[in-house]
C-alpha positions as CSV (number, residue, x, y, z in Angstrom):
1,X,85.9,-25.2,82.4
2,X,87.5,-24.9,85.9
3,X,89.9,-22.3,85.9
4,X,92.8,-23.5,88.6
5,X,94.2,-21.6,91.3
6,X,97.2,-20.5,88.8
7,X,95.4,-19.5,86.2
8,X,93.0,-17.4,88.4
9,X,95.8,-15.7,90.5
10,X,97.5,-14.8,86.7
11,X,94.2,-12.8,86.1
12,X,94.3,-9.2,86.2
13,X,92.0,-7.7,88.4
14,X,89.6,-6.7,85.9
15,X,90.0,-10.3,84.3
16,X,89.1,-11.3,87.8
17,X,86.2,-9.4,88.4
18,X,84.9,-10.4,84.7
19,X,85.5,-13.7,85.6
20,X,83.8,-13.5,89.0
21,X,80.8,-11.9,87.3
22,X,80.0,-14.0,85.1
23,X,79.7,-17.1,87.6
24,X,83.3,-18.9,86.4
25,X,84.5,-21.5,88.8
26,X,84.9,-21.3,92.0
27,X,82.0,-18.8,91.5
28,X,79.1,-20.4,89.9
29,X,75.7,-20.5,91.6
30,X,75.2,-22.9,94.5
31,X,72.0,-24.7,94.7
32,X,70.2,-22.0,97.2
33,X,70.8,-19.6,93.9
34,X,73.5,-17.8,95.7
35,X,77.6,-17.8,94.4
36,X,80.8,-18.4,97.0
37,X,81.1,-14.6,97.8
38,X,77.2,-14.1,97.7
39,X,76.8,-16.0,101.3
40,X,78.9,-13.1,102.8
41,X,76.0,-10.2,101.6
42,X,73.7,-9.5,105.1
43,X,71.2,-7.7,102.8
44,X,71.9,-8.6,98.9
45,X,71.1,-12.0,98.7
46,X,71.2,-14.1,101.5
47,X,70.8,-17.9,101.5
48,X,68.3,-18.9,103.5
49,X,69.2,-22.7,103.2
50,X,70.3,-23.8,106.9
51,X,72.4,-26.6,105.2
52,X,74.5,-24.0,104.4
53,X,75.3,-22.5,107.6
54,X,78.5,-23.7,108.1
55,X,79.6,-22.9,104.4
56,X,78.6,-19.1,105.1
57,X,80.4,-19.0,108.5
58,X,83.7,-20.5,106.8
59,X,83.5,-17.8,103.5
60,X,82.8,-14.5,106.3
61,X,85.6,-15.6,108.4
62,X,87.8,-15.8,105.2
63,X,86.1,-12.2,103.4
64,X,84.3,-10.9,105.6
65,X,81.0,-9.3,104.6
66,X,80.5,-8.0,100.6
67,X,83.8,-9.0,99.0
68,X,85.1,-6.9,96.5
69,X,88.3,-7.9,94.4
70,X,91.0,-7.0,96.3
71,X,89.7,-9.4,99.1
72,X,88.9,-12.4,97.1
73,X,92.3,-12.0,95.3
74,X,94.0,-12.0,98.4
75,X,92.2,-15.0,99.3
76,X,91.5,-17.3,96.2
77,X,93.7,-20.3,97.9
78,X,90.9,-20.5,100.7
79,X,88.5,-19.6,98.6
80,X,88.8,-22.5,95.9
81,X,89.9,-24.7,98.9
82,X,86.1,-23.4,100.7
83,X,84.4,-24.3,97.0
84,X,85.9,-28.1,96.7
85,X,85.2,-28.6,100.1
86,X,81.3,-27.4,100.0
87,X,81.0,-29.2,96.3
88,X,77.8,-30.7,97.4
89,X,76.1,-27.7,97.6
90,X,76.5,-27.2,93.8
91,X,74.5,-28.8,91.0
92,X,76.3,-31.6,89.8
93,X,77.3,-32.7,86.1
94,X,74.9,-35.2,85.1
95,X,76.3,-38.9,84.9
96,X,77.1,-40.1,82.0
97,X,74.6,-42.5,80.1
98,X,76.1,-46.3,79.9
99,X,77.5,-47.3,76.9
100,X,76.0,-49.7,75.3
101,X,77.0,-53.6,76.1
102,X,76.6,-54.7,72.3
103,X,79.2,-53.9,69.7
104,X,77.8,-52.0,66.4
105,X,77.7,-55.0,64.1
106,X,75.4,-56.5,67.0
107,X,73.1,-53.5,66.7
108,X,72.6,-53.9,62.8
109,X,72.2,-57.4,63.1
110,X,69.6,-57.3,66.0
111,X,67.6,-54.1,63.7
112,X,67.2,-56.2,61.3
């Protein structure tokens, strides 16, 4: 589940930081392995992908370097904003599988 911008600014801060542990959106992983605030952290985890690069330079100038609540609350508009614009560097939801073209008394009839 997304949580919206609403829903994530009616948090408390310890709802928040829960929520920010645990990877919810806007915070899940990216593909380098690394979540939104993570590509701020000089020595914690840094992405090494270069694709990236502009990503981390847009999150730093919004936190700054190892974000703690009171940051990312006061920036979760930019934040979310940062995450839908840098969706491709997330895993994406599988497509779904085509439904089939024949009806289900087509399929027994063609089983049999």
């Amino acid at each position: 589940m997304r949580a919206t911008l609403e829903e994530l600014k009616a948090m408390s801060d310890d709802d928040l930081h829960k929520y920010w542990a645990i990877g919810g959106f806007p915070f899940e992983l990216a593909n380098c392995g690394a979540c939104l605030t993570q590509h701020t952290y000089t020595s914690y985890m840094p992405c090494k992908n270069l694709h990236h690069l502009q990503f981390i330079g847009r999150i730093k100038a919004t936190i700054g370097d190892n974000a703690d609540i009171p940051q990312v609350r006061a920036h979760l508009e930019e934040l979310l904003a940062l995450r839908l614009y840098f969706d491709s560097l997330y895993p994406q939801p599988a497509e779904p599988e085509p439904a089939s073209e024949l009806i289900p008394e087509q399929e027994m009839e063609s089983v049999t």
